[in-house]
C-alpha positions as CSV (number, residue, x, y, z in Angstrom):
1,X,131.9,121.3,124.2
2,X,129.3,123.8,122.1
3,X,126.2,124.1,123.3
4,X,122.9,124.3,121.7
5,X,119.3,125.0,122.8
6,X,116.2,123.4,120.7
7,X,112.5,123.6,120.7
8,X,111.9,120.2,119.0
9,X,111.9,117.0,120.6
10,X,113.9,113.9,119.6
11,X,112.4,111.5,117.7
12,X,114.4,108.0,118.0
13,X,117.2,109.5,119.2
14,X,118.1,112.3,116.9
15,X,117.3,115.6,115.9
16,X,117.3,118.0,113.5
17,X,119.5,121.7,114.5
18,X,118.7,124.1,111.7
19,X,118.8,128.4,110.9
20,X,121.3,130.0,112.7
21,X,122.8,126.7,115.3
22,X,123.1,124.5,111.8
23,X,124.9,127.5,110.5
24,X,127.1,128.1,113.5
25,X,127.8,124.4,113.9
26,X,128.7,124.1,110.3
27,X,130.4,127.6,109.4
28,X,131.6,129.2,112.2
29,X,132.5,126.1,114.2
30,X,133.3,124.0,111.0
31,X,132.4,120.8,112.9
32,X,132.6,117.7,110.9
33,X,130.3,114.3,110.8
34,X,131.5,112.7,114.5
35,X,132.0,115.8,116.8
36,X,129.8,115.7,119.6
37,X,127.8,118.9,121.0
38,X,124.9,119.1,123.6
39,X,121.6,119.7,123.1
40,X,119.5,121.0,125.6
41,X,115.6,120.2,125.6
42,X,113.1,121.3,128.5
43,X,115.9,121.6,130.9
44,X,117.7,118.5,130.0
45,X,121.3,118.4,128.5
46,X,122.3,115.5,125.9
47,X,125.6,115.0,124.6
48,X,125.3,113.9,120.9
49,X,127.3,113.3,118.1
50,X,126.3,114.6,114.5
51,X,126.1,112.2,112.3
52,X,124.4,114.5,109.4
53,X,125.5,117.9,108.2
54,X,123.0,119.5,105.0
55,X,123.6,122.7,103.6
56,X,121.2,124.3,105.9
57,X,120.3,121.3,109.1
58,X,122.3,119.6,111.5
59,X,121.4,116.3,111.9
60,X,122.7,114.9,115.9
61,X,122.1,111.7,117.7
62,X,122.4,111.0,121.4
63,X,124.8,108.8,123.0
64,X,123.5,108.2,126.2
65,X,124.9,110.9,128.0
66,X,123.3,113.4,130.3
67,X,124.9,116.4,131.7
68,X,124.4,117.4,135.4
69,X,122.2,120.4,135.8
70,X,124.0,124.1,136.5
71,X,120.9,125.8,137.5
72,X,120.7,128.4,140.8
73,X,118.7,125.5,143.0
74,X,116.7,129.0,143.6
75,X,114.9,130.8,140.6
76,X,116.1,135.0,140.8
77,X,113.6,137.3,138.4
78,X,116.2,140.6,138.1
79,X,113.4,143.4,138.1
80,X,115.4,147.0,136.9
81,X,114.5,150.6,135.9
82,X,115.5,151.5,132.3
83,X,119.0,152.0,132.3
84,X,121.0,154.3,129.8
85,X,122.9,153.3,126.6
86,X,123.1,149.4,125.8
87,X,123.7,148.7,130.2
88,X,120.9,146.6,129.5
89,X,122.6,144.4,127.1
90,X,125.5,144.1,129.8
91,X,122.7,143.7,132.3
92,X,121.2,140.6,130.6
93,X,124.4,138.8,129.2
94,X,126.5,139.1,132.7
95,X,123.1,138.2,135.0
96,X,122.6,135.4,132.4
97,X,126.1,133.5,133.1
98,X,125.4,134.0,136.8
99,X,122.3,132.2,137.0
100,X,119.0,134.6,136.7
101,X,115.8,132.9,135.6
102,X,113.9,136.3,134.3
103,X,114.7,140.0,133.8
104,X,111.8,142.3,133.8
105,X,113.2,145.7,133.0
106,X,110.5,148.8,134.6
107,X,109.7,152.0,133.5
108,X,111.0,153.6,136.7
109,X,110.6,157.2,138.1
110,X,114.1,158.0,137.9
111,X,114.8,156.0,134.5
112,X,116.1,159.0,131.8
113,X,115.6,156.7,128.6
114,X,112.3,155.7,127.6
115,X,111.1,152.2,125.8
116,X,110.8,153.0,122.0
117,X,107.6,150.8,121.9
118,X,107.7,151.1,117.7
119,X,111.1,149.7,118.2
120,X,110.3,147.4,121.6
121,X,110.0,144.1,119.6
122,X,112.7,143.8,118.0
123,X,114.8,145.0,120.8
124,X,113.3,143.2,122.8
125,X,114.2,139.6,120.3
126,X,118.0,141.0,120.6
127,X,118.0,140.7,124.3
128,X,116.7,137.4,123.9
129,X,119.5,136.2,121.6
130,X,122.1,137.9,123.9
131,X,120.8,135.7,126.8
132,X,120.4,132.3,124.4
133,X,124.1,132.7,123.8
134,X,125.2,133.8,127.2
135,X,123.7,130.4,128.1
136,X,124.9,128.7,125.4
137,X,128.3,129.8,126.6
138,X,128.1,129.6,130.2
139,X,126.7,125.7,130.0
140,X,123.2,126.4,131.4
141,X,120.1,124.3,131.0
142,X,117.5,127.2,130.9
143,X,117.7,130.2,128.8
144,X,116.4,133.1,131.0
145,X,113.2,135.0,129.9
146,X,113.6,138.5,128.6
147,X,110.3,140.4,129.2
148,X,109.2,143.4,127.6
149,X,109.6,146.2,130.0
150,X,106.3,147.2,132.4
151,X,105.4,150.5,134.0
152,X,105.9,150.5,137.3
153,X,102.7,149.6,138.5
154,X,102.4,146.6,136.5
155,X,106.0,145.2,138.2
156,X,104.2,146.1,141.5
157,X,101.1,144.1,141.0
158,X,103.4,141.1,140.2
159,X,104.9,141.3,143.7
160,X,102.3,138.8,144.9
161,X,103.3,136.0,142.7
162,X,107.1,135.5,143.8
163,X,107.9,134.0,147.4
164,X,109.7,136.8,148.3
165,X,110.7,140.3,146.8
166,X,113.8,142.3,147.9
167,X,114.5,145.8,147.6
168,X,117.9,147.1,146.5
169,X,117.8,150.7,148.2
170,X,120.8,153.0,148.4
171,X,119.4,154.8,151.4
172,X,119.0,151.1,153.4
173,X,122.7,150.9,152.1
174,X,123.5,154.1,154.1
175,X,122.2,153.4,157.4
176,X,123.5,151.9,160.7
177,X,120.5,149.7,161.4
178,X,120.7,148.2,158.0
179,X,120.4,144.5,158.0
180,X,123.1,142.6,156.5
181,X,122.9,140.9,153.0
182,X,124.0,137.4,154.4
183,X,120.7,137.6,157.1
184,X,118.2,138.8,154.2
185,X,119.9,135.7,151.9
186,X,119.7,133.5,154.7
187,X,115.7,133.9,155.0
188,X,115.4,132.9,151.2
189,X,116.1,129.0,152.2
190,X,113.1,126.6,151.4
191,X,112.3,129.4,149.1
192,X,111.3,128.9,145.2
193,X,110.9,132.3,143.1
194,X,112.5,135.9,144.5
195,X,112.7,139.0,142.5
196,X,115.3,141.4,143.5
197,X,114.2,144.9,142.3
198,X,117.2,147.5,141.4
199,X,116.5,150.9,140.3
200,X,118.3,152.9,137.2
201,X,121.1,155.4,137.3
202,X,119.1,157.7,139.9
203,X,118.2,155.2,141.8
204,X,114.8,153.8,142.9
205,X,112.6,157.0,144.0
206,X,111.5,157.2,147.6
207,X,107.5,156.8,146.5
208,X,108.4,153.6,144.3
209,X,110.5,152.3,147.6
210,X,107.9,153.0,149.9
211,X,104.8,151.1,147.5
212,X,107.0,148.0,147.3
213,X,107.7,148.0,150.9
214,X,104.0,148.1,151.7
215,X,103.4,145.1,148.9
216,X,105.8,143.2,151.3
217,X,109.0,143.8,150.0
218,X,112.2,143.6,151.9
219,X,115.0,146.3,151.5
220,X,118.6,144.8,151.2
221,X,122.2,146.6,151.0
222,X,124.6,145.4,148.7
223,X,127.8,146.3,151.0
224,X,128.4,149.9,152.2
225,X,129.7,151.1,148.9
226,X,127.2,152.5,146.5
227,X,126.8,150.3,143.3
228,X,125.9,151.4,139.3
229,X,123.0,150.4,137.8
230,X,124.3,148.0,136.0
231,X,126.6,146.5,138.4
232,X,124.2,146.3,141.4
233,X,122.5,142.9,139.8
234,X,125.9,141.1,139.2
235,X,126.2,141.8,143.0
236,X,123.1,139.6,144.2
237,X,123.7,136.9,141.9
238,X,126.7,136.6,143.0
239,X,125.6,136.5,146.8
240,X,123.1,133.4,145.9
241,X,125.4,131.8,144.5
242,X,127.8,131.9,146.7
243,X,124.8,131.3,149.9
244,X,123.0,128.1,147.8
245,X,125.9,126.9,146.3
């Protein structure tokens, strides 16, 4: 069943879909006066029927049915350096379907492209929209937030605000001592908001490692194989998943 995300709040009942859901209810989906959808409002998913379609709103009334949350019962911020080409894009509509709460993309060290801050709004609204319809079409209740992208000392001085912050580092990947995913993961129980931090295609740079590690950051390996950038995050989201769910 479609899903839709509103900002408005019913009012007896119904409410009123409109721009580009009314459009992709009535064009693209060519629903009729009957189907059902859900609506999702502050978390909470409604099935509803429509029992109104205009030539630009979508008129839907509930039928007294609420859908189970799908949410990650832990909320994962996905910090990463600037990748190349349109990763990001990947980044945000993969890690969206597997459950992250917030990507905060970093101008790291090591990242080759740089934010076109002319340009940074309106790329930044895109991302949005790709993580509103990966949502849409992986049946969540939240839409993750897309942040504009932060130098790297601005992601550092948010390290105190999360519960815990781990590390992805290539060169904790390559040792003996490292300590295994399922122990870091297992340390996260009880806990609310983690960020997982991932460099770009060079990896995180050993000055940027060593300042998170001192703001209390914990180094993780994804498995002994060296990840890409934009397959690293994908990784860990998968590992929660599979550790609280």
């Amino acid at each position: 069943m479609q899903r839709y995300f509103v900002e408005d709040v019913f009012e007896e009942n119904q409410i009123t879909l409109s721009g580009e859901d009314a459009k992709h209810i009535a064009k693209v989906m060519r629903m009729q006066v009957g189907d059902e959808i859900i609506v999702v409002h502050s978390r909470v998913a409604d099935q509803c029927k429509i029992v109104e379609l205009g030539d630009q709103t979508v008129t839907v009334e509930k039928i007294g049915h609420q859908i189970p949350s799908k949410e990650l019962p832990i909320h994962v911020t996905i910090a990463c350096g600037l990748p190349k080409g349109d990763k990001l894009d990947l980044i945000v509509q993969k890690a969206t379907e597997l459950g992250m709460t917030k990507l905060i993309p970093f101008e790291a060290a090591r990242s080759i492209v740089k934010w076109d801050h002319k340009k940074g709004e309106k790329k930044q609204q895109r991302l949005q929209k790709i993580a509103k319809e990966a949502a849409e079409q992986s049946h969540r209740s939240v839409v993750p937030t897309i942040e504009a992208p932060l130098s790297f000392k601005q992601l550092l001085a948010l390290a105190s605000t999360y519960d815990a912050v781990l590390l992805a580092d290539e060169e904790h990947a390559k040792s003996e001592q490292r300590t295994s995913l399922k122990e870091r993961l297992k340390g996260l129980q009880g806990l609310q908001n983690v960020c997982v931090v991932f460099g770009p295609e060079g990896g995180i740079a050993r000055e940027e490692a060593a300042a998170l590690l001192e703001a209390g950051a914990h180094t993780i390996a994804l498995g002994p194989r060296i990840l890409r950038a934009e397959t690293a995050p994908f990784y860990i989201l998968s590992a929660i998943s599979y550790e609280f769910e």
